[in-house]
C-alpha positions, 0 to 999 in steps of 0.5 A, a space after each residue: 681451659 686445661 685444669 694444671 695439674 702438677 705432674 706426678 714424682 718420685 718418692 711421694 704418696 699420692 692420692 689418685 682418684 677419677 670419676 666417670 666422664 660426665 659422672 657417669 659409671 665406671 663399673 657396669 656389671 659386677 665383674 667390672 671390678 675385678 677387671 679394674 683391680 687386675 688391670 691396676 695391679 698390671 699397670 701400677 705396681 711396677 711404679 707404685 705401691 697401694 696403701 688403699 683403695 675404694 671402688 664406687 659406681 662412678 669413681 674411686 680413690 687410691 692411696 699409692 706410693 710412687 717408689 723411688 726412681 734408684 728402686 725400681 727394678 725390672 723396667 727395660 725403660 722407665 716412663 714418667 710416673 703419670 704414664 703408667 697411670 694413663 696406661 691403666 685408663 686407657 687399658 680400662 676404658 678399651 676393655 669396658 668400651 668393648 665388653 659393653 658396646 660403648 665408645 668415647 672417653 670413660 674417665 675425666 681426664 686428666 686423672 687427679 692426684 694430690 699429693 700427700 704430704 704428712 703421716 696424720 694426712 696419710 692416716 686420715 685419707 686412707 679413712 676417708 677412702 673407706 668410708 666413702 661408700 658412706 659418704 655418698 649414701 651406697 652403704 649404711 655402713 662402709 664396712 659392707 662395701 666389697 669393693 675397698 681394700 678395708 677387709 683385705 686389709 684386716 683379714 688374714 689373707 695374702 694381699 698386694 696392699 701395704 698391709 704390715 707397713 699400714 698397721 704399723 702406720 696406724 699403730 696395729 690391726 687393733 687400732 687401724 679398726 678402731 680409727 676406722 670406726 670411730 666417727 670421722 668427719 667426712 672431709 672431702 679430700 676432693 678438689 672441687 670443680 
């Protein structure tokens, strides 16, 4: 039976997240990862802004803003939001197929997204994708995962990420640390199958 998954709209946050079909890896070889960020950057930020995100051997997690529909600027035709999502994938899964010799579905489909629907909510969701490499045992600590935007949130580097609009969020840099380390309970923020 189809899983209903409302569609995706204009003017709201949203938490995106996928796994691997059958569980199975995402991310292959170490240059995966690079690849799957290059190709979110492509196909999202038309559309999206990104808050945060995680990336995990056979999943990952992202807080986006879906722009509204009057601001976007620089599309000749504007699809529905969930399009450029499924461009992403199915961008991904070609070139991993590709590089690794493989075929079939790489991602569980359709793509999940919950929407977000208040500040405390935003704030508590952007921790949990944080720390989720501690949640499913890859790190001791989830500030020794690469592959989130925590560091590229809180280093002074050029960043694609939301990072002035996020500290002003969570209050500044000092407290969006503070948060992160103090101990949150690992809600999962994931539907359950």
């Amino acid at each position: 039976m189809p899983i209903d998954i409302p569609p995706i709209t204009y003017g709201t946050f949203y938490h995106i997240y996928n796994r691997g079909n059958n569980r199975e890896n995402i991310f292959f070889q170490e240059r995966n990862y690079a690849y799957f960020t290059d190709l979110w950057w492509k196909h999202t930020s038309p559309i999206a802004e990104t808050w945060a995100y995680c990336l995990l051997r056979n999943h990952f997690h992202a807080t986006v803003y879906v722009k509204n529909k009057e601001d976007l600027t620089g599309l000749n035709k504007i699809k529905e939001p969930s399009q450029y999502f499924s461009n992403f994938f199915n961008a991904y899964a070609r070139g991993v197929n590709i590089a690794t010799q493989r075929t079939g579905a790489l991602f569980e489909r359709p793509f999940k997204r919950i929407p977000v629907d208040s500040e405390s909510y935003l704030m508590r969701l952007i921790v949990y994708i944080h720390q989720n490499p501690q949640k499913h045992k890859f790190e001791d600590d989830f500030r020794n995962w690469n592959y989130s935007s925590y560091h590229e949130l809180i280093a002074n580097v050029p960043t694609r990420l939301q990072r002035d609009r996020m500290m002003q969020l969570f209050g500044s840099q000092k407290d969006f640390i503070r948060i992160h380390q103090e101990i949150q309970p690992l809600v999962d923020f994931e539907d359950k199958d």
